[in-house]
C-alpha positions in Angstrom: -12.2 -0.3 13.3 -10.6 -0.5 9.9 -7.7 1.5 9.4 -5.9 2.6 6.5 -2.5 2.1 4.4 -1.4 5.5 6.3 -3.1 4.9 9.8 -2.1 1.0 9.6 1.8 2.3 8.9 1.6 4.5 11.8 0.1 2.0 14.2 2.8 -0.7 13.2 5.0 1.6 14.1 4.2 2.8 17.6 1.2 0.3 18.5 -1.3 1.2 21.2 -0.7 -1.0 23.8 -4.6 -0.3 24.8 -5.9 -2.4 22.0 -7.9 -5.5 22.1 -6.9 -6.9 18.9 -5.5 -6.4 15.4 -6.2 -8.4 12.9 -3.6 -8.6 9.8 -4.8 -10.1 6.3 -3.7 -10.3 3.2 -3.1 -12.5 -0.2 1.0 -12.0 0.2 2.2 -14.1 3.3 5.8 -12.1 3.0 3.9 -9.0 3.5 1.5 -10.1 6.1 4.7 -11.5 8.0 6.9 -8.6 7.8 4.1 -6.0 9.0 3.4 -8.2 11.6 7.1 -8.7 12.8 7.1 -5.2 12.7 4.3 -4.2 15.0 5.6 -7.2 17.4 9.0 -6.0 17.9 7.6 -2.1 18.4 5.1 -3.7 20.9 6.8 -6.0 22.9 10.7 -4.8 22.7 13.9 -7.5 21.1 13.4 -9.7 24.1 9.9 -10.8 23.9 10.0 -14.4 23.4 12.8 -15.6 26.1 11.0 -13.9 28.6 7.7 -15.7 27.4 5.2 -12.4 26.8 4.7 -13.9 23.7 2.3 -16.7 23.1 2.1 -18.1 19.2 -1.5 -20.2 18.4 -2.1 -22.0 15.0 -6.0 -21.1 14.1 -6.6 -24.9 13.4 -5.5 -25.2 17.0 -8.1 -22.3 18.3 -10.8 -24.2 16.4 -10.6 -27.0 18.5 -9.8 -25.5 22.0 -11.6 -21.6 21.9 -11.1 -21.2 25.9 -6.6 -21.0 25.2 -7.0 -18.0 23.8 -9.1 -16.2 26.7 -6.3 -18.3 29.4 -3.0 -16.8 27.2 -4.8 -13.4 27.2 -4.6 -13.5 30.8 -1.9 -15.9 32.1 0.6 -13.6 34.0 4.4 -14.1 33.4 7.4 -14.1 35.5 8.7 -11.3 33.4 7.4 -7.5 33.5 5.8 -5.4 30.3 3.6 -5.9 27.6 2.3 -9.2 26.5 0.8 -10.7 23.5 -0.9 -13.7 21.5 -0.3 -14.1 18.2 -2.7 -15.9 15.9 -1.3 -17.4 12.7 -3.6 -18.7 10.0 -6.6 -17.6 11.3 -10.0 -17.5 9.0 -13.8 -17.6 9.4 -14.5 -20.2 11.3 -12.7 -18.1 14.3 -14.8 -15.2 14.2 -16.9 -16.5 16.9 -14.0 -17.4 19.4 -12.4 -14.1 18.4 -15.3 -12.3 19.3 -15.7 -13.5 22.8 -11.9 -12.6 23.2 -12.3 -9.7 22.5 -15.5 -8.5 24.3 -13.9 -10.1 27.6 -10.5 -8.0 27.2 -10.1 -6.1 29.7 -7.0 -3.5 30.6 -3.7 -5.3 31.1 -4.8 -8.4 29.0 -1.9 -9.6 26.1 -3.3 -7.9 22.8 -4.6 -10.6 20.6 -3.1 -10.5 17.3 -4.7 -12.6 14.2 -3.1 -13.1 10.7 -5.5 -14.3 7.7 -4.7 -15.0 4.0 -7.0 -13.0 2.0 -10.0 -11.9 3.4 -13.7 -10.9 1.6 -15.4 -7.8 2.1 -18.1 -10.1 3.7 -15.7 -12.2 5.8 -16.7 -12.7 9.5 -13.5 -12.3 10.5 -13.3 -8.9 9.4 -16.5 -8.0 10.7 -15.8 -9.0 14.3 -12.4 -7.0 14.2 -13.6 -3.9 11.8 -17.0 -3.5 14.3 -15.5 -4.1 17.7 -14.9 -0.8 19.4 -11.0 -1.3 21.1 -9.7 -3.6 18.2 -8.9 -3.2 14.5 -8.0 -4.5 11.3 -6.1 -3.7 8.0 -5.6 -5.6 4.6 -2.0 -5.8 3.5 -2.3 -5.6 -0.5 -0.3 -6.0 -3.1 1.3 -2.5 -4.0 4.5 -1.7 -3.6 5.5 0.3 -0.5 4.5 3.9 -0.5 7.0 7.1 0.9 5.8 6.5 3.7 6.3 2.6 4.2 10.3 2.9 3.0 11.0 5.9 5.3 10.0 3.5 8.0 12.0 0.8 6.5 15.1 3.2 6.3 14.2 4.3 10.3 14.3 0.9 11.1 17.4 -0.2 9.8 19.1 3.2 10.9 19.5 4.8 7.3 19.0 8.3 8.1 20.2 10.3 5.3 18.8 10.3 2.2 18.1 12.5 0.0 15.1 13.5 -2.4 16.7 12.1 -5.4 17.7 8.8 -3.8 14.3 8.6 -2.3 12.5 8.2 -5.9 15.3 5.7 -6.4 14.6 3.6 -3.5 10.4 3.8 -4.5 11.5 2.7 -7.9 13.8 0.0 -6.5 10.1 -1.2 -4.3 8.2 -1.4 -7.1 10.9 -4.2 -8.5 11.5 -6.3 -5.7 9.3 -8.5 -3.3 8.9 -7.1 0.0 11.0 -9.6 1.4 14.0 -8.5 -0.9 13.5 -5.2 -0.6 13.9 -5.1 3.0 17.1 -7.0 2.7 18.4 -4.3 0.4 17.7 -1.6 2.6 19.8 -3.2 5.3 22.0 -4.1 3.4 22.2 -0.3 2.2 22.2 0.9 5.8 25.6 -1.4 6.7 27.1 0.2 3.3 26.6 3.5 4.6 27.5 2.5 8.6 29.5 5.8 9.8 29.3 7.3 6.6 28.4 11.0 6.8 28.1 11.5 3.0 24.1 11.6 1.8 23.1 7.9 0.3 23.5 8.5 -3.8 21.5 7.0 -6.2 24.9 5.2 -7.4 25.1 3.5 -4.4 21.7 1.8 -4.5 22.5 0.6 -7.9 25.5 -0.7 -7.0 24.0 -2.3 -4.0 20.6 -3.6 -5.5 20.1 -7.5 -6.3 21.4 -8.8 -9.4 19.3 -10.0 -11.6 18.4 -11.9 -15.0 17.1 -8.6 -15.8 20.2 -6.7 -15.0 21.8 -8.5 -17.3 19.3 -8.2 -19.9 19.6 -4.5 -19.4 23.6 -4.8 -19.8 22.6 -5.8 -23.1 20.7 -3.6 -24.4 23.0 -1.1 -23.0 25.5 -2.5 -25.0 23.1 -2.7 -28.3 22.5 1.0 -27.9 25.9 2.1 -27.6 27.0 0.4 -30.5 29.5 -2.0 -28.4 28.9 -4.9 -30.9 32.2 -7.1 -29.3 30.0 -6.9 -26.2 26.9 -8.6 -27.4 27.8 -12.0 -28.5 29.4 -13.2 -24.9 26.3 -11.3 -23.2 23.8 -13.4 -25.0 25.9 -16.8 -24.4 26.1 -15.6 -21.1 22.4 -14.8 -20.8 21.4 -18.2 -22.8 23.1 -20.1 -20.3 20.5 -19.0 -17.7 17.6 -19.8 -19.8 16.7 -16.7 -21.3 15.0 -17.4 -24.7 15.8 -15.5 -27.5 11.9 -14.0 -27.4 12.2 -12.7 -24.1 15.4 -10.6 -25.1 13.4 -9.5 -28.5 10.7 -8.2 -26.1 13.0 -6.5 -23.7 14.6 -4.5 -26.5 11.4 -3.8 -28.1 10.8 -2.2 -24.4 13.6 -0.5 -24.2 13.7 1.3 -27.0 10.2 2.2 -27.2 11.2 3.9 -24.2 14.1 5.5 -25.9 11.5 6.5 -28.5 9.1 8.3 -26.1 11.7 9.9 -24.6 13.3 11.5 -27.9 9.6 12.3 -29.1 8.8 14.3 -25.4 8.1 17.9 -25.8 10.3 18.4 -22.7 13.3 16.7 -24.4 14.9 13.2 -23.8 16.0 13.7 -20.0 12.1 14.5 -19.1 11.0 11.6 -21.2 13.3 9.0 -19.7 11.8 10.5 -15.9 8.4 10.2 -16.8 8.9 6.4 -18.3 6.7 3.9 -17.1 8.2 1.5 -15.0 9.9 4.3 -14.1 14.0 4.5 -14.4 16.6 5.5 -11.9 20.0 5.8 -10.7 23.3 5.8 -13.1 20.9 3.6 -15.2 18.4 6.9 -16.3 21.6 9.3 -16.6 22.6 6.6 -19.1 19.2 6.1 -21.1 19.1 9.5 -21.4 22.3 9.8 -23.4 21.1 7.0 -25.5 18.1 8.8 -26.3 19.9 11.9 -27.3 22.7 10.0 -29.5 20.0 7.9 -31.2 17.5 10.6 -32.3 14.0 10.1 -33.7 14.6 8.6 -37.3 17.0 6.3 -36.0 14.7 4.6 -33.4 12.0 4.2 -35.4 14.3 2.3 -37.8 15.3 0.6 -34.7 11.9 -0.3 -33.6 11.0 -1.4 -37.4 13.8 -4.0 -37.1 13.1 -5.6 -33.8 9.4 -6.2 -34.6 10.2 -7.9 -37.9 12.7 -10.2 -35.7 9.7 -10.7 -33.5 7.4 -11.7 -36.3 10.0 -14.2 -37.7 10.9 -15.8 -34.1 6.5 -16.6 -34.1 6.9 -17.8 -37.1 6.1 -21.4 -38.3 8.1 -21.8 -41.2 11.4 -20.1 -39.8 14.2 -22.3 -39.8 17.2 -20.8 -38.4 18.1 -20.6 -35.2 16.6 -18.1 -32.8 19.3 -17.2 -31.0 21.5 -16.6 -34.1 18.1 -14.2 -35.6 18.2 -12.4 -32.3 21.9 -11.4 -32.5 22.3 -10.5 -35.4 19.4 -8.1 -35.5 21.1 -6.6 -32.1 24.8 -5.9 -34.2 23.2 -4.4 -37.4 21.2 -2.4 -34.2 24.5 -1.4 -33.2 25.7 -0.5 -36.4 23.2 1.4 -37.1 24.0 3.6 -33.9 27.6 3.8 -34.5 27.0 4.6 -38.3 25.7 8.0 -37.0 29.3 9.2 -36.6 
């Protein structure tokens, strides 16, 4: 049977230990690896592997000796409680010795579960675990985890409290980290907030999400739109020094004032602009764009705008001759002039 974003969540979270099979796929091996660690440790318990109900198999190794599988499936341990075999690396040329696991399974067996890279409609693999009538199989994609997805993730790592508010901010926060990352952060979140009664505030998870190259960036432009020109100079040597071309910033303020722009020019005023921008913006960072917006106003954006896309056009251009870096900034401190010249 093939289950579902919402079903496969749910099943990773309290598996049925009455399966045959589940088979895991998926282009991302992160995310493949952490739903599979996941279902695991709900399945099997934190103690799993030292008393041996777990047995691992490499799908090369399967290839060349089909009959381990059905023996692990059934080898009894010293230990009490649910057993399984795991599968790594498995693809099409196991869908044969997958199927005659599964069709001998019988109540009691370990559950047999297979990992795959990316998988075709058409794959055999799939077929055998999306027809069989006691096993099943989901694809692990590429988009970011859904509400449900991080409330498990917050479950997990015991972070209990948190608010509507904080939520979107913790969706956002998904949608900008690998999955890897992200689950780091919410751990690192839930130590943060260890005995603390207070609700988790989307402060907090700013102040406790990865720094980035793009945090920085974003320090910068901050500091372009609020006219703190003695800021700008040792952010840019500061953001050189890692690499960043002078391009890349001219097309992270062209984003971020576009954004400003929308926002200004949204019927519902700057505050609902800035929430409906896309990629979206939280935390102290949206109170803050907000403000911007407001302080800037319409004609001063556009003016804004005008001048970073004639930067752009001279940093492409084959006959400039002065350095990049040196165009970029000082389009950024007429761009803070130009804000503080409003009063």
């Amino acid at each position: 049977m093939k289950l579902n974003t919402r079903d496969a969540t749910a099943f990773f979270a309290k598996p049925d230990p009455g399966r045959a099979g589940i088979l895991i796929y998926g282009a991302d091996a992160m995310r493949v690896s952490l739903k599979r660690e996941d279902m695991l440790a709900n399945l099997l318990g934190p103690k799993a592997e030292e008393e041996m109900r777990l047995t691992r198999f490499m799908g090369g190794d399967l290839r060349r000796d089909g009959a381990g599988l059905q023996d692990a499936m059934r080898a009894m341990g010293f230990f009490p409680g649910q057993r399984a075999v795991l599968v790594e690396e498995a693809a099409d040329g196991l869908a044969d010795v997958m199927a005659s696991a599964l069709d001998d399974w019988q109540s009691g067996d370990a559950m047999v579960v297979v990992t795959a890279g990316s998988l075709a409609a058409r794959s055999k693999l799939r077929k055998v675990f999306e027809s069989h009538s006691n096993a099943l199989a989901t694809g692990i994609y590429d988009d970011p985890p859904g509400r449900a997805e991080i409330e498990a993730e917050c479950a997990r790592a015991g972070l209990r409290e948190v608010p509507r508010e904080a939520m979107a901010d913790l969706e956002a926060l998904g949608r900008s980290l690998d999955p890897g990352d992200f689950r780091q952060t919410i751990e690192k979140i839930s130590l943060y907030k260890l005995s603390d009664q207070i609700p988790l505030t989307s402060n907090e998870i700013a102040m406790l999400a990865p720094a980035t190259i793009e945090a920085e960036l974003d320090e910068l432009l901050h500091a372009v739109a609020e006219a703190q020109s003695d800021r700008i100079g040792p952010l840019m040597v500061r953001l050189g020094g890692q690499g960043v071309q002078p391009v890349t910033m001219c097309v992270m303020a062209s984003r971020h004032f576009r954004t400003l722009h929308s926002a200004t020019s949204d019927p519902g005023g700057a505050a609902a602009g800035i929430g409906r921008a896309k990629p979206p913006v939280f935390g102290p960072r949206r109170d803050r764009m907000t403000r911007q917006a407001q302080d800037w106003g319409l004609t001063r954006l556009e003016a804004a705008l005008s001048s970073i896309y004639q930067t752009d056009l001279a940093l492409r251009s084959a006959g400039q001759t002065a350095p990049q870096m040196a165009l970029v900034e000082r389009m950024f401190i007429r761009l803070a002039m130009l804000r503080g010249a409003r009063g």
